[in-house]
Structure formats: structure tokens, C-alpha cells
FILUMZA-322343 format. One line per field, with one value per residue (C-alpha): y, x, z; residue number from 1. Coordinates in Angstrom, 2 decimals. Layout:
N
py <- c(Y,...)
px <- c(X,...)
pz <- c(Z,...)
num <- c(NUM,...)
% end
This chain:
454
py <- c(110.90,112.95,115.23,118.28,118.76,121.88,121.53,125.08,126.00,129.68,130.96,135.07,135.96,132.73,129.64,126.67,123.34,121.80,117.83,115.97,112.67,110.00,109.75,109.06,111.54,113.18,116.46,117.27,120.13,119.82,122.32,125.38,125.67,128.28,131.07,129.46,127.07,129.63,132.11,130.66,130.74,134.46,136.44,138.29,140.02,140.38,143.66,143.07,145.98,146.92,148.60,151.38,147.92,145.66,143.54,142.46,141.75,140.78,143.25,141.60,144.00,142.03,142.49,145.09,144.63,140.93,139.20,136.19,133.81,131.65,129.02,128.95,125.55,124.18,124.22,121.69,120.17,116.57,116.81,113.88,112.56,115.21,117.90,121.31,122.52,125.97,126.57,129.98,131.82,135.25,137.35,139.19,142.28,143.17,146.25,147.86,150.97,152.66,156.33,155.81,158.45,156.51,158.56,158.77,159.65,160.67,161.28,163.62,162.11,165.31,165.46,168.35,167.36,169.74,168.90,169.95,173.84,173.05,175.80,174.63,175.67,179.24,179.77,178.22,175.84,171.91,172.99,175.89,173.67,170.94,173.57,175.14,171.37,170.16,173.14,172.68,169.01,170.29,172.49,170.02,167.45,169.87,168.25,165.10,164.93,163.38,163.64,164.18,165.26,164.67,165.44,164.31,166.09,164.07,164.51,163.27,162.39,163.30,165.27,164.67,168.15,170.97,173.75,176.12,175.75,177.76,177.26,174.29,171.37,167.93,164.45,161.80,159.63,157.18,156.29,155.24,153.48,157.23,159.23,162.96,165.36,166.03,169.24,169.10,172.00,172.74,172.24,172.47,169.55,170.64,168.63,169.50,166.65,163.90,164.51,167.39,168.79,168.91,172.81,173.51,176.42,175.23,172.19,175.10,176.56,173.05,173.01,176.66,175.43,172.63,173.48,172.14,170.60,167.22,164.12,161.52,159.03,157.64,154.75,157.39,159.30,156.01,154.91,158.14,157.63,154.22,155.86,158.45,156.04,153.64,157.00,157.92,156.00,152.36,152.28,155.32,154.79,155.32,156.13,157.23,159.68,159.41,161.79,162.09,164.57,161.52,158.29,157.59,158.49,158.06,155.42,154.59,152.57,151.50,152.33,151.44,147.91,149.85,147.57,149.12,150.96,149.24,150.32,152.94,155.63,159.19,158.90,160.65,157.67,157.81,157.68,156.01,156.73,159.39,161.26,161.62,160.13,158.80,155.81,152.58,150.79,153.71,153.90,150.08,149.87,152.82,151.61,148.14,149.94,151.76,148.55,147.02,149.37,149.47,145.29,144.81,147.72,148.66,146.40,144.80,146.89,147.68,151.37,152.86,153.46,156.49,157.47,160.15,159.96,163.74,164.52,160.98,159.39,155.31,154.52,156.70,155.57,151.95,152.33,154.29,151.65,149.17,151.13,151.42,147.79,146.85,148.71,146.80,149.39,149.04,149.71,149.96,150.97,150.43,152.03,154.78,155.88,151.89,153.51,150.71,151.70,154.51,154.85,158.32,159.64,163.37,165.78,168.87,171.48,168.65,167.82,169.71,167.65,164.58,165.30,166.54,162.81,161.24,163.80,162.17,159.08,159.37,161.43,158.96,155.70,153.06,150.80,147.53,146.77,143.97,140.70,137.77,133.39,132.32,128.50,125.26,123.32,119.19,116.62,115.27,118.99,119.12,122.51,125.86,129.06,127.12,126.78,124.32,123.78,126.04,123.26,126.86,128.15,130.29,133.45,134.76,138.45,140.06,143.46,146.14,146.41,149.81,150.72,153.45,155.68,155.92,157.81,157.46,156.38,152.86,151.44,148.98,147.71,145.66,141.61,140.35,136.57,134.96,132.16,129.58,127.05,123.44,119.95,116.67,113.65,111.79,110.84,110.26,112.50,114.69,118.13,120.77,122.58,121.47,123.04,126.20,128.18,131.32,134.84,137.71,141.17,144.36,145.39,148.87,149.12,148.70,144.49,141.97,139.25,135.85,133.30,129.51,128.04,124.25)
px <- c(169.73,167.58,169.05,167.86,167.10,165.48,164.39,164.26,162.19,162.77,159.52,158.56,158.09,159.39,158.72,160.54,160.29,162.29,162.93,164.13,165.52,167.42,170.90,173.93,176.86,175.75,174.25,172.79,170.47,168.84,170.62,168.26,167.58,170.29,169.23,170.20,167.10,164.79,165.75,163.28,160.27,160.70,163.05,160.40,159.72,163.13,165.43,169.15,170.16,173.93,173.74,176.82,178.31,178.18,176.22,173.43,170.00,166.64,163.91,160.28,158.14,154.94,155.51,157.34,159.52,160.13,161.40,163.10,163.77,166.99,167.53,170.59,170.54,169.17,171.04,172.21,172.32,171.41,168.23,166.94,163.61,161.89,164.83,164.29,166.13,165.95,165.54,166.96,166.23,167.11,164.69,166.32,164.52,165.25,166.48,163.64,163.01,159.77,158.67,156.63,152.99,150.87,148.64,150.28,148.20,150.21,148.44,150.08,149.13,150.39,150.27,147.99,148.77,149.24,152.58,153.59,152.82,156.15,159.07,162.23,164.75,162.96,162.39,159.46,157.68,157.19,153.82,155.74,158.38,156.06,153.98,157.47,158.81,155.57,155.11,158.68,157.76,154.84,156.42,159.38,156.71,155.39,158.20,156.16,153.48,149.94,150.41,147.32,147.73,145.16,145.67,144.96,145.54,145.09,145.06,142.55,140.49,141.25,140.26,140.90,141.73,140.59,140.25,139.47,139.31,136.75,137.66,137.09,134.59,135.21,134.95,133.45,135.73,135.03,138.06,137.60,134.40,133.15,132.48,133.80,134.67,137.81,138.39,139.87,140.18,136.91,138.09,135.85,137.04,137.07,134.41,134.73,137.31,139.32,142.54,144.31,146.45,149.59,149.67,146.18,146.85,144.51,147.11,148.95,146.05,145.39,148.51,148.28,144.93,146.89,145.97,148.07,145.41,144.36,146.31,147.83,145.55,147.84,145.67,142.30,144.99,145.92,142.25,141.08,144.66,143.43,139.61,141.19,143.31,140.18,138.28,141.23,141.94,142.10,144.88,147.35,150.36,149.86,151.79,151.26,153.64,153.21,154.33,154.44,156.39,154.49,153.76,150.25,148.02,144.46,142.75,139.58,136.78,133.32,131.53,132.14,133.34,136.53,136.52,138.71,136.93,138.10,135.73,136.97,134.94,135.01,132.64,134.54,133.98,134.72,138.09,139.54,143.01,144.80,145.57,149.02,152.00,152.02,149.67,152.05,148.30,147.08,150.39,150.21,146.59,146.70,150.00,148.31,145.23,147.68,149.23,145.83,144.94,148.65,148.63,144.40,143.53,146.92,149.27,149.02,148.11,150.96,151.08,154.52,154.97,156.73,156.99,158.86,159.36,160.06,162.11,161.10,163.17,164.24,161.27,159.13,161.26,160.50,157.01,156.84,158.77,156.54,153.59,155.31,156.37,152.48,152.09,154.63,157.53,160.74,163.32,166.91,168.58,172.32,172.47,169.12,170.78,169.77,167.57,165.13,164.78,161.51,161.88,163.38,164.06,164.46,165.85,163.40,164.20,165.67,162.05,162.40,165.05,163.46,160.71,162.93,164.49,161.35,160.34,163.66,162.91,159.19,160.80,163.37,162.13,159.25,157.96,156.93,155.64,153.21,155.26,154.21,154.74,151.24,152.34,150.47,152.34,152.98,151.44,154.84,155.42,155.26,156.65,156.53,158.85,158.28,154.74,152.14,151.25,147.89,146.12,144.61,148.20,150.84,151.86,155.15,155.48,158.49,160.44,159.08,161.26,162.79,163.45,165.69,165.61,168.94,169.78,167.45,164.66,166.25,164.99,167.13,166.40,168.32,168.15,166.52,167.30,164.33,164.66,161.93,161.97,160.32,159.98,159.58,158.08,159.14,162.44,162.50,162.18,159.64,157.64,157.53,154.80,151.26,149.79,148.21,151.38,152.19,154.16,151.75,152.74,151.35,153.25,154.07,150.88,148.44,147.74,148.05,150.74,149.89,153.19,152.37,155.19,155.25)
pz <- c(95.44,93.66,90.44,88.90,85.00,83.06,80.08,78.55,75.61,73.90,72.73,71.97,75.60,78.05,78.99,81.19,82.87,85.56,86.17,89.50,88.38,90.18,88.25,90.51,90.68,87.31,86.67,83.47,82.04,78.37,75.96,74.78,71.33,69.38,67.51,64.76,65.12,65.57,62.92,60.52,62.33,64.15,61.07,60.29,63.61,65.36,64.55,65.68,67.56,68.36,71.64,72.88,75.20,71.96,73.63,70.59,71.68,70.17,70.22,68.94,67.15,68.77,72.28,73.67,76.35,76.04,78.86,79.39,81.95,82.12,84.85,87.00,88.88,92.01,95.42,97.06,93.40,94.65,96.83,98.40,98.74,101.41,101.44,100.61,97.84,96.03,92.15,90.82,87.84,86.18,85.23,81.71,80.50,77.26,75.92,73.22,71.20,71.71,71.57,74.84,74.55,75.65,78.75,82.43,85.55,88.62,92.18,94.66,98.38,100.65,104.01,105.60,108.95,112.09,111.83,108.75,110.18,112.63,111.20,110.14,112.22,112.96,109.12,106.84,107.86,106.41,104.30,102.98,101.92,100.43,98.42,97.08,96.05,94.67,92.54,90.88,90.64,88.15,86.58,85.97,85.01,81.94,79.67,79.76,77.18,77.70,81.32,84.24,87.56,90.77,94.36,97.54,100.83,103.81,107.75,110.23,106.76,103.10,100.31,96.54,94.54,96.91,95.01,97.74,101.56,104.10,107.39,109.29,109.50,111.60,111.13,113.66,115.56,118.09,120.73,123.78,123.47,122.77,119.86,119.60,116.78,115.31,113.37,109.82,107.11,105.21,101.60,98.69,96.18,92.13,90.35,86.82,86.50,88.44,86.92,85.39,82.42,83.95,82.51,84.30,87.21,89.24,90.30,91.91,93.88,95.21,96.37,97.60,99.67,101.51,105.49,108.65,110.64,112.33,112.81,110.31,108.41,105.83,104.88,104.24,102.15,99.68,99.62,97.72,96.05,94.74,94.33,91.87,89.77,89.39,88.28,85.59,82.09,82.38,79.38,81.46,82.82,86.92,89.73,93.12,95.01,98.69,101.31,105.06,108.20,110.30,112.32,111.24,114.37,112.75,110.58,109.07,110.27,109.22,113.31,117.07,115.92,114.50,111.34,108.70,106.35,103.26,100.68,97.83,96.96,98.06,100.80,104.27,107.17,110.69,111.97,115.00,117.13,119.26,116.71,118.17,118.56,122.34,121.59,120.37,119.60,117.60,115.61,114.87,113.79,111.74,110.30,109.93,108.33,106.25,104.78,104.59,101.80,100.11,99.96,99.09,96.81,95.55,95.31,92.01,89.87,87.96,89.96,89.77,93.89,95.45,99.14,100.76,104.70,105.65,108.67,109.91,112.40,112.52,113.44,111.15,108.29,109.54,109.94,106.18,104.19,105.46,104.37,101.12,100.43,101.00,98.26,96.21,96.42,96.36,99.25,99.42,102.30,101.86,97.86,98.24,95.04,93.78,90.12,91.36,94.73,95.24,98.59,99.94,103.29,103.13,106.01,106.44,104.23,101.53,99.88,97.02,96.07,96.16,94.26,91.29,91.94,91.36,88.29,86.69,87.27,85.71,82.86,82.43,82.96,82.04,85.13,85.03,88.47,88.18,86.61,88.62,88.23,88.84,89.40,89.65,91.28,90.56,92.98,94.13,95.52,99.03,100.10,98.41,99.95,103.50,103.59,103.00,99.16,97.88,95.82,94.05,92.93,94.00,92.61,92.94,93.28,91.07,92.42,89.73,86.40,86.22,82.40,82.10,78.82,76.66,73.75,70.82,73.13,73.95,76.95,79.25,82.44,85.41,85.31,88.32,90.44,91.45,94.11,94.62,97.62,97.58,98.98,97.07,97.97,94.94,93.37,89.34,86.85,87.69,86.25,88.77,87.14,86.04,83.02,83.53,85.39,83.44,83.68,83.21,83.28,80.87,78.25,76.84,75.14,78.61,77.35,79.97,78.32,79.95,78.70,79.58,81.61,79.94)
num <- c(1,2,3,4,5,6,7,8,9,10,11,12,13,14,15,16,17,18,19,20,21,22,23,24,25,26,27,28,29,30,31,32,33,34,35,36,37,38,39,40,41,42,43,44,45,46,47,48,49,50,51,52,53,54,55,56,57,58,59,60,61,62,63,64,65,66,67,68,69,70,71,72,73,74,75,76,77,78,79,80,81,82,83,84,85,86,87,88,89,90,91,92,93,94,95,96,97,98,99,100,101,102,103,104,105,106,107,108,109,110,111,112,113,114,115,116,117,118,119,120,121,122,123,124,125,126,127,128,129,130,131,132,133,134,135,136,137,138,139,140,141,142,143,144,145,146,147,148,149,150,151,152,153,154,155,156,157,158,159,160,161,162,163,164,165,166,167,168,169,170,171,172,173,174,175,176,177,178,179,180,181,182,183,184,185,186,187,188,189,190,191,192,193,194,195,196,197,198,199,200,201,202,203,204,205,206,207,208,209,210,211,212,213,214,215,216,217,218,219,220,221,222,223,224,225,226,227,228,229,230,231,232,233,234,235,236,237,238,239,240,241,242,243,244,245,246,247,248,249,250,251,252,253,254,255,256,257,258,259,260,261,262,263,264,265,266,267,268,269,270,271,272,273,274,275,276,277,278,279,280,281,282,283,284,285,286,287,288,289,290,291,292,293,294,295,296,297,298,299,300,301,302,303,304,305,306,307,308,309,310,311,312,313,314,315,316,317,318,319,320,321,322,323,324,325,326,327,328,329,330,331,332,333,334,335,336,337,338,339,340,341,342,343,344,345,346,347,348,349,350,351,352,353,354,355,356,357,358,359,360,361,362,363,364,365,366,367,368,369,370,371,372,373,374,375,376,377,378,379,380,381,382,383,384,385,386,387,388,389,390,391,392,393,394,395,396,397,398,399,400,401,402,403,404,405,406,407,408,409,410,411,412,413,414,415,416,417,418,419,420,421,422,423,424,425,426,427,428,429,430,431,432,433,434,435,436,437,438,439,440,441,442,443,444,445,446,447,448,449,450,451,452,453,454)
% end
């Protein structure tokens, strides 16, 4: 019978090991150093903070926020040779102090769809409730300082800040094994900058220019999304707010060979699809296209990740939340109330409502959203999460950290369980983990923190 050991070494950030050993009818795991230990070495940098629950915690000067990682045990806890058995750790983010300034970009991607000109119930329509709610989500936003705005609108194709609109153009698609025009609104996009003081006007007559024409191209609206955010400051705080009324009905493509047209820039390409909802292939490859873009260009990047499915039904709201998980958002369908989950279903004429959600959240709250294990794995592993072993490394993804702000601009966030699956073909004692693994994420201050996990 194989037994599990982990060896656990505090260090500023985290580090661990885990050993596989044959000892019968005995479990054992190596004790982790006390604080007591450690005092000398780290005095100088740690500030003992009494928080309201009395719980004390350590908050490092250095790094800011620290997080640890505390194993929890393997299931079954005596593995034999071949069996797959499951290791389990909890991801602790620590509480810290911080008066957070640095620069935040957010991009608005609205949806200028035909649809959106459908009334409510005989009174205003969608776009006239999406202008009213993402005006008060500006003007909520002005508390925040430092803070830049840019907008997409997005239908058949998509525009980035259109500062005034002129009729109608069209955009080439080919369906069919034909190629045909489709008309969109003729907006005129502002040049003078990519993103904008959150007190500029002319955010509100961008929003004022939003037209209700074309079809739904969800993945042309996130690839000028992720074109803007590449364009913005490389050391701002980002996040990406995305909208729809819709199914997606169109997506992008490079010619007649219908390849997705994965490239960002702000170049308009050719679009494929219906451009309606009757067509189960078009809504699958432009969802597919959709998520293409969310989990290749986006995902990743540390983005903070909104989406708002408006008067969607099940199926919308299915189709959505997978476009938003590409992106690496979060989704919680029992507890939508869940601070961690950014995922909102809204019934028409509730919008407003949800963006004021999300402006508390922003307000409120520091995101963490790319913390991965990047692991090299042992030679005696055989199986990692049910699949074959990557002799290149595996990364684990990890669920964004949500820090909510407290009084006196303390920070504290949720702990997290993180459950890793494997396969041995050895018994002994045993090191999971060949040098090299780490835990990156960026830290408050926009630096990429690599840890070594020894």
C-alpha cells in the first residue's frame, strides 16, 4: 500500500512538496515550521494585524497580497500502485492593507443589435434601457480615481468608441457558399484616444450613438475588447463588462474557408452566419468562435470578467455563461448573490440594476484573476486530472480571487480548495513535483510573482 506524506515548507509567498511512501497502516505528514521559527528571519517585514473577527494574520510589506497554500490530505489515504488518488489543497488569501491607485481600464462591450430596438412591454425599448443603465454606471464609476473608460458596440461587426454615427454602411458576409452584404450602422470611431477619463462627456454621446441594427457577433465584439486593453496601460488594472439581449447569430472569419478570424487589431473582416436565431449551426459556430476568442486572447490575462445575459432565456443564459467561463469568469448559479460569482442574468427592464452591481463590486473590490500551478510533474506520475501526462507541464487554472474592501482600506478575500487528480506507477517515497513547478500570479503593484513549489 502506498502512503501519502507532505512535507510543507513556509516561505514569504508558498511553497510545498508531497511524498507517496510505502508504510503499513500509518499515516504521517511532516510538521510545518511555527512562527516561532521563523520570527527571526521575516520580523522585520511582517505587521501583526488584529482584524474585527480576532482572527490575527500576517501581512508582508514585500508582496502584497500574500497567499498561502496549506495541504489537506489525499483521498483514499492509502493508494496503491496504479490507483488514482486525489491531493487537496486550500488556497488562503491573506487579508492586507493597501490604498489601491494604481490605473484601472474598464471596456463597455454593448450590444447594438436589431434586437435591442424590441420595446419592453409597449414602453422603452432594450437600447433605451442599456443607454439609461450604462450612463448611471459612469456616473457611479466617477468615485473611482485614475479610472479610463473605452467602448465597444457590436452587431453584425463592431466598433470601438463611436463618437458619431451617419447612417448605414455594410459589411461582407459569405453564407451559403455566397457572398452578400449585410447592413450595420455607419459610426465614426473617436481617434484622439483609446480610452477615456471616466468624467469625459463624450463617454455619454458614445453611448447616445449606440444604433439597433444587424445580427449578434459576440466574438467580433471581445476581439476589439481584447484589441483595446492591449492598446491601454500595460501596468492598469482591466476588466471587461460584457453584454448581450442575444444568441450569437454572426461570427468572424478570415474568407470563403470560414476560418475564424482570430487576429486582434481593429481591422472590420468578413462575417459568416444567419444572422438569426433559426440556424442551430450558426448559433454553435458563432458561440464556438465566441469562446475561441474568450479562452485564446483573453483568458489569462489577469482581466477582471463581467457578462450580463439580458432577457435571455435557458438557453441564452447557457450559451452566455459558456462564453463567459472561456474567458475565465466565474459562474454561480445556485447563490448569483456568491461576491465571486460575475455572472448576471437580468430580466428586461432590470439592467440598470446590474450594472450598479458590478460598479460595487469594482468600487469595492480588488481581483486577482490569473493565479495558476504551472507543475512539472515527477517521472513516476502517470495520470494528471484523467489525462495523459504533458512531458511540457501542466498548469492548473485557479477561480479568480475576489478581495473585498473593509473599513480602513483592509482587503480580505474567500479561501479557495483546489483538487488535483493523479496516477502512480511507483510505490516508496516519492516527490510529486520536479523542480521548476511554481505559483505565479500579479500582485497589487502589476509584477508577476513566480513562487518555486520545492
Amino acid at each position: 500500500m502506498k502512503k501519502i506524506y507532505a512535507n510543507k515548507i513556509i516561505s514569504y509567498i508558498v511553497t510545498f512538496m508531497l511524498s507517496i511512501t510505502l508504510i503499513p497502516n500509518n499515516y504521517a505528514m511532516a510538521e510545518p515550521l511555527t512562527n516561532e521559527e521563523n520570527d527571526n528571519e521575516i520580523q522585520q517585514s511582517i505587521d501583526t494585524v488584529e482584524l474585527e473577527n480576532d482572527e490575527e494574520v500576517l501581512s508582508l510589506d514585500g508582496i502584497k497580497p500574500n497567499i498561502t497554500l496549506n495541504y489537506q490530505g489525499v483521498t483514499p489515504s492509502e493508494p496503491v500502485v496504479g490507483q488514482e488518488f486525489t491531493v487537496t489543497y486550500e488556497i488562503v488569501p491573506k487579508p492586507f492593507q493597501h490604498n489601491i491607485s494604481q490605473p484601472k481600464e474598464i471596456v463597455l462591450v454593448l450590444d447594438g443589435s436589431g434586437s435591442m430596438g424590441e420595446k419592453i412591454n409597449g414602453g422603452k425599448t432594450r437600447l433605451e434601457e442599456l443607454k439609461s443603465a450604462a450612463k448611471a454606471f459612469i456616473e457611479k464609476m466617477k468615485s473611482v480615481e485614475n479610472l479610463k473608460i473605452g467602448i465597444v458596440v457590436y452587431s453584425s461587426s463592431a466598433t470601438i468608441n463611436p463618437i458619431s454615427v451617419n447612417g448605414t454602411t455594410t459589411v461582407k458576409r459569405y453564407y451559403n457558399n455566397r457572398w452578400d452584404n449585410r447592413t450595420v450602422p455607419n459610426y465614426e470611431s473617436y481617434t484622439k484616444e483609446y480610452f477615456l477619463d471616466i468624467n469625459d462627456s463624450n463617454l455619454i454621446t458614445m453611448i447616445n450613438n449606440i444604433t439597433a441594427i444587424g445580427g449578434t457577433n459576440i466574438g467580433e465584439g471581445l476581439r476589439k475588447a481584447k484589441f483595446l486593453l492591449d492598446e491601454g496601460d500595460s501596468n492598469a488594472n482591466k476588466s471587461i463588462i460584457l453584454m448581450s439581449d442575444g444568441l450569437a447569430t454572426y461570427y468572424s472569419i478570415e474568407g470563403s474557408n470560414l476560418k475564424g478570424y482570430m487576429e486582434i487589431n481593429n481591422s472590420n473582416p468578413s462575417i459568416s452566419g444567419a444572422g438569426n436565431e433559426t440556424s442551430s449551426s450558426t448559433i454553435e459556430n458563432s458561440t464556438a468562435y465566441a469562446m475561441r476568442i474568450g479562452s485564446e486572447k483573453i483568458s489569462g490575462n489577469g482581466y477582471n470578467i463581467f457578462s450580463i445575459g439580458y432577457g435571455l432565456g435557458s438557453t441564452g443564459n447557457i450559451k452566455m455563461q459558456a462564453i463567459h467561463r472561456s474567458r475565465g469568469g466565474v459562474v454561480n448559479s445556485i447563490n448569483p448573490d456568491d461576491y465571486n460569482n460575475t455572472f448576471f442574468a437580468t430580466s428586461e427592464g432590470a439592467i440598470e440594476s446590474v450594472f450598479s452591481k458590478i460598479a460595487d463590486v469594482l468600487i469595492n473590490s480588488y481581483s486577482i484573476s490569473d493565479v495558476n500551478l504551472n507543475l512539472n510533474l515527477s517521472n513516476s506520475i502517470t495520470s494528471f486530472n484523467g489525462g495523459e501526462v504533458n512531458v511540457n507541464g501542466h498548469k492548473v487554472s485557479i477561480d479568480p480571487i475576489v478581495y473585498e474592501r473593509k473599513e480602513n482600506n483592509w482587503y480580505r478575500a474567500e479561501k479557495q480548495i483546489v483538487e488535483i487528480k493523479m496516477k502512480s506507477n511507483e510505490s516508496g517515497s516519492i516527490k510529486l513535483f520536479k523542480e521548476g513547478s511554481k505559483i505565479t500570479y500579479t500582485d497589487i503593484n502589476g509584477n508577476l510573482q513566480e513562487v518555486p513549489i520545492e
